[in-house]
N, C-alpha and C positions, 0 to 999 in steps of 0.2 A: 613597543612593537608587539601586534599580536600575535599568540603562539601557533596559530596557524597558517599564519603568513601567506595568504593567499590560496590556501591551500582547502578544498572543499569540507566540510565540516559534515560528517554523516552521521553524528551523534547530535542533533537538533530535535527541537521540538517540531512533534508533523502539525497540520493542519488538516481538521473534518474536512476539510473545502477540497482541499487539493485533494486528498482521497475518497470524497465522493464523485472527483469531476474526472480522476482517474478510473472508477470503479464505471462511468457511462459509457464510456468508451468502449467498454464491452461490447456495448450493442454496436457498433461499429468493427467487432472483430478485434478489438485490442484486449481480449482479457488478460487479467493476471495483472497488468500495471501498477493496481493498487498494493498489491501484494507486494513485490518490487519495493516502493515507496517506502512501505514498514516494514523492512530488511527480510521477509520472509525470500528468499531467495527459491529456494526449492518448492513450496506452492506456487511461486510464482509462476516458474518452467509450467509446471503442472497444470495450471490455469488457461497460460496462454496454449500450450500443446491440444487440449481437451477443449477449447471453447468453455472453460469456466463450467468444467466437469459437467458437459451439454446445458448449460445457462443454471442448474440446481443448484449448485456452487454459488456462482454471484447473484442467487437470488439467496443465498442464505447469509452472505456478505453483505445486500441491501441492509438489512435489520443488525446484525454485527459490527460491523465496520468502526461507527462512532466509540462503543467501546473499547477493539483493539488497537485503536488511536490514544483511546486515555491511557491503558495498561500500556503502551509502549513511552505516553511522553511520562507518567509515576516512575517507569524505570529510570530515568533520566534523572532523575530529582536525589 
């Protein structure tokens, strides 16, 4: 039986995909999602409250992103 028995696992590796399809969604007024995703909890609030700190933010995230996906799944390892 697995040790997490059903139970959601938030220590997994992420996916570029999913947090670049997260990080689009801004343009639809969802900012901060991605943030969320890769446990940043507190940028998160801050993203979605501010519009993705007036879009400066998630455009600094477009070019970012890919790497605070690697540094989060290397910690995992």
């Amino acid at each position: 039986m697995p040790l997490n028995c059903g139970k959601l696992n938030y220590l997994e590796m992420k996916s570029k995909g999913v947090a670049y399809f997260l990080l689009a969604l801004s343009l639809f007024g969802l900012s901060g999602l991605h943030r969320f995703y890769l446990g940043k909890v507190g940028t998160g609030i801050l993203w979605f409250l501010t519009l993705g700190l007036v879009g400066f933010g998630t455009l600094f995230d477009l070019f970012t992103l890919g790497t605070k996906v690697d540094v989060y799944n290397s910690k995992l390892k």
